[in-house]
KEVEXKE-703622 format. One line per 8 residues: number of its first residue (from 1); for each residue x, y, z of N, C-alpha, C, CB. Coordinates in nm, 2 decimals. Glycine has a CB too. Layout:
<recs>
NUM> X:Y:Z:X:Y:Z:X:Y:Z:X:Y:Z ~ ...
</recs>
This chain:
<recs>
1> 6.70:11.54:11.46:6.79:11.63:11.53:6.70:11.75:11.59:6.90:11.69:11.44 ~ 6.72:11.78:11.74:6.67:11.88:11.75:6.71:12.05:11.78:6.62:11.84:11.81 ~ 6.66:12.10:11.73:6.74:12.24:11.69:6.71:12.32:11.84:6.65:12.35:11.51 ~ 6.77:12.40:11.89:6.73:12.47:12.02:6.70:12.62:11.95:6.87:12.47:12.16 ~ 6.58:12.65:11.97:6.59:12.83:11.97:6.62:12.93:12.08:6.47:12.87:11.95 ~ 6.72:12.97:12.01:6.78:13.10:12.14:6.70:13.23:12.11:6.97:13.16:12.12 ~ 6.64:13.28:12.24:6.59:13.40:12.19:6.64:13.54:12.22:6.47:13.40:12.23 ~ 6.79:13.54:12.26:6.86:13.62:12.37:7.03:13.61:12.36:6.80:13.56:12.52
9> 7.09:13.68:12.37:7.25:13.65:12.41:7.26:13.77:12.45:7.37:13.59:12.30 ~ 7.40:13.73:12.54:7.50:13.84:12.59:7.64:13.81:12.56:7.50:13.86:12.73 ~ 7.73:13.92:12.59:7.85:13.96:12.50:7.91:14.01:12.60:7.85:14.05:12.38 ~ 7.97:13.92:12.69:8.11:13.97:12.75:8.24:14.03:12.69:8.16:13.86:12.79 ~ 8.32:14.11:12.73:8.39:14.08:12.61:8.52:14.23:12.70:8.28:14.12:12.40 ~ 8.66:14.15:12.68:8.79:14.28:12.79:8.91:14.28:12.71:8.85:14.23:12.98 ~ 8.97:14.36:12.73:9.13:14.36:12.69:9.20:14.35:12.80:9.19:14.49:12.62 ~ 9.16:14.41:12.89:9.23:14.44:13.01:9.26:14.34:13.14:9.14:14.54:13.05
17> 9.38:14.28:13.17:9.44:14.14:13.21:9.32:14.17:13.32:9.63:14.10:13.27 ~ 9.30:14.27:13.43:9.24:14.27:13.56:9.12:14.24:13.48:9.25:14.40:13.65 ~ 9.03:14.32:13.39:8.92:14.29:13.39:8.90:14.12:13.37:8.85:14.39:13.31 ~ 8.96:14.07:13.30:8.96:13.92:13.22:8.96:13.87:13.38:9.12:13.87:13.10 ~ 9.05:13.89:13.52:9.04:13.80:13.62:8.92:13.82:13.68:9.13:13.80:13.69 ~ 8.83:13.91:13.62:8.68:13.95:13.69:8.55:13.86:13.61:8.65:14.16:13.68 ~ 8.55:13.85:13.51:8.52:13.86:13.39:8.42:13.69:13.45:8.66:13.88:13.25 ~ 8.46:13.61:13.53:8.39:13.48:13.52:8.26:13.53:13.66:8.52:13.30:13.55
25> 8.31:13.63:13.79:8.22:13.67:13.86:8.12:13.76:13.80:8.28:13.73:13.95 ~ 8.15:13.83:13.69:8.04:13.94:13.62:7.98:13.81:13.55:8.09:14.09:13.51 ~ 7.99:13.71:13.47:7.90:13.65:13.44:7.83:13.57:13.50:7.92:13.62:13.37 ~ 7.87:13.50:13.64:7.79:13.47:13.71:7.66:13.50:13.79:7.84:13.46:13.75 ~ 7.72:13.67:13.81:7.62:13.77:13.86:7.52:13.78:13.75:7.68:13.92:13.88 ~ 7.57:13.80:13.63:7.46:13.84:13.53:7.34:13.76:13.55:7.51:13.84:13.38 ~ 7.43:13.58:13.54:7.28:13.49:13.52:7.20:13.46:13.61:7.30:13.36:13.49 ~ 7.27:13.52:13.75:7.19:13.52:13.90:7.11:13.60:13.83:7.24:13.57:14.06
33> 7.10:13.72:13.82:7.05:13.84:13.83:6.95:13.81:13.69:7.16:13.96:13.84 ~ 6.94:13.76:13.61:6.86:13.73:13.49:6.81:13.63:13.47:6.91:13.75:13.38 ~ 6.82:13.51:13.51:6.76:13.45:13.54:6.72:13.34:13.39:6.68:13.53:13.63 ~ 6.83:13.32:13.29:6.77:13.28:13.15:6.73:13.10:13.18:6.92:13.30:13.00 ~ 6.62:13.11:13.05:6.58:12.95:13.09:6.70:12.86:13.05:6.45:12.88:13.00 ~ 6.65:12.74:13.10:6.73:12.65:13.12:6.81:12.60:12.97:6.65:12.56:13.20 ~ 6.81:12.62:12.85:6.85:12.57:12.74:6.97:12.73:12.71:6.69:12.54:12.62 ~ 7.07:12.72:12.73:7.24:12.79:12.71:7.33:12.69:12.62:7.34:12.80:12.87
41> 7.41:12.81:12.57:7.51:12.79:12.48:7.62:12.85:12.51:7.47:12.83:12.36 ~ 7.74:12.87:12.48:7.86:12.98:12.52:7.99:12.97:12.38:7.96:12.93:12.70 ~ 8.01:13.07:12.33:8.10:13.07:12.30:8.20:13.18:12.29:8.08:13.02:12.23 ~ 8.38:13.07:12.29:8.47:13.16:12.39:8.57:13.21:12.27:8.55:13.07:12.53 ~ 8.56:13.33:12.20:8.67:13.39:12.11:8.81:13.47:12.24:8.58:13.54:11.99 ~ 8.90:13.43:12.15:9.02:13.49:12.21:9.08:13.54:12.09:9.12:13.39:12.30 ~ 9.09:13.67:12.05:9.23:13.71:11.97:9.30:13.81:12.03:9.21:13.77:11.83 ~ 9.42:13.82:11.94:9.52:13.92:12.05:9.61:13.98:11.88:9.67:13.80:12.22
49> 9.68:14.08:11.91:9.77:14.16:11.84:9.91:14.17:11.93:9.70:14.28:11.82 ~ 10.01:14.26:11.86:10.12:14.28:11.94:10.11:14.36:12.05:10.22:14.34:11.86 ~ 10.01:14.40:12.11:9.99:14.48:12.20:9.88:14.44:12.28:9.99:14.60:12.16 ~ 9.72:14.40:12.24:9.61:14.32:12.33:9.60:14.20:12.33:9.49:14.35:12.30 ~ 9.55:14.15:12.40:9.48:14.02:12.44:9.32:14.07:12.44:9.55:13.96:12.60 ~ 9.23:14.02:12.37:9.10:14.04:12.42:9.03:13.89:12.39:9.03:14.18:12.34 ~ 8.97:13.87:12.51:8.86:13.76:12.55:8.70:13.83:12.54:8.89:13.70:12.71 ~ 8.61:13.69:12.46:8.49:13.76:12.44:8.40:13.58:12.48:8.47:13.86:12.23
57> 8.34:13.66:12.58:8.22:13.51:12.56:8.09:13.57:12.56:8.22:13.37:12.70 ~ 8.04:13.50:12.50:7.91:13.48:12.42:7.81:13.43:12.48:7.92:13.42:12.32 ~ 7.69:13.44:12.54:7.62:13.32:12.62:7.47:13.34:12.52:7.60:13.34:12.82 ~ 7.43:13.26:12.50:7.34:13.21:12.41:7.20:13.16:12.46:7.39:13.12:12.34 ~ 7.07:13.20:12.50:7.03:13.18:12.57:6.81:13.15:12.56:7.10:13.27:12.62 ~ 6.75:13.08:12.64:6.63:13.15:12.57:6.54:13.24:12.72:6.53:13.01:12.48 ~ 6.46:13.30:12.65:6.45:13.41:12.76:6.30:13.29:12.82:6.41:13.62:12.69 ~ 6.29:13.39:12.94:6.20:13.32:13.06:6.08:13.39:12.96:6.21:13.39:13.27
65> 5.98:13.29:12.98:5.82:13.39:12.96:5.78:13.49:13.01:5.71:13.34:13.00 ~ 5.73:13.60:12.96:5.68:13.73:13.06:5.57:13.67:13.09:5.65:13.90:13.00 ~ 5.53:13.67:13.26:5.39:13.67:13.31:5.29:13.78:13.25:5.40:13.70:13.47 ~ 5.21:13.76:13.20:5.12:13.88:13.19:5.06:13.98:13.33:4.99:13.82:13.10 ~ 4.97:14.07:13.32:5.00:14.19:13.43:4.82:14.17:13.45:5.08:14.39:13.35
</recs>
């Protein structure tokens, strides 16, 4: 079996119905914009109370090599 090492994640995470319908373009942007290697993970918590709804995804990731300078 082979195990993947993540060296990195991010944490989406809203209560708010508008932000939740934004929420799949900000993570898109993020991965344009960061560029993680190719080996991802995600995971998608939903809990809610009598009053919120909050969605949290998780992206799991390993980072790019720094070029040296």
């Amino acid at each position: 079996m082979t195990v993947v090492q993540f060296t990195g994640m991010k944490v989406f995470s809203t209560t708010l119905a508008r932000d939740r319908e934004h929420m799949g373009d900000n993570i898109t942007r993020w991965v344009q914009e960061n560029q993680p290697a190719g080996d991802r993970d995600k995971t998608v918590t939903q809990s809610s109370d009598k009053e919120f709804h909050c969605l949290t995804i998780t992206l799991f990731y390993r980072e790019r090599p720094r070029l040296s300078a």
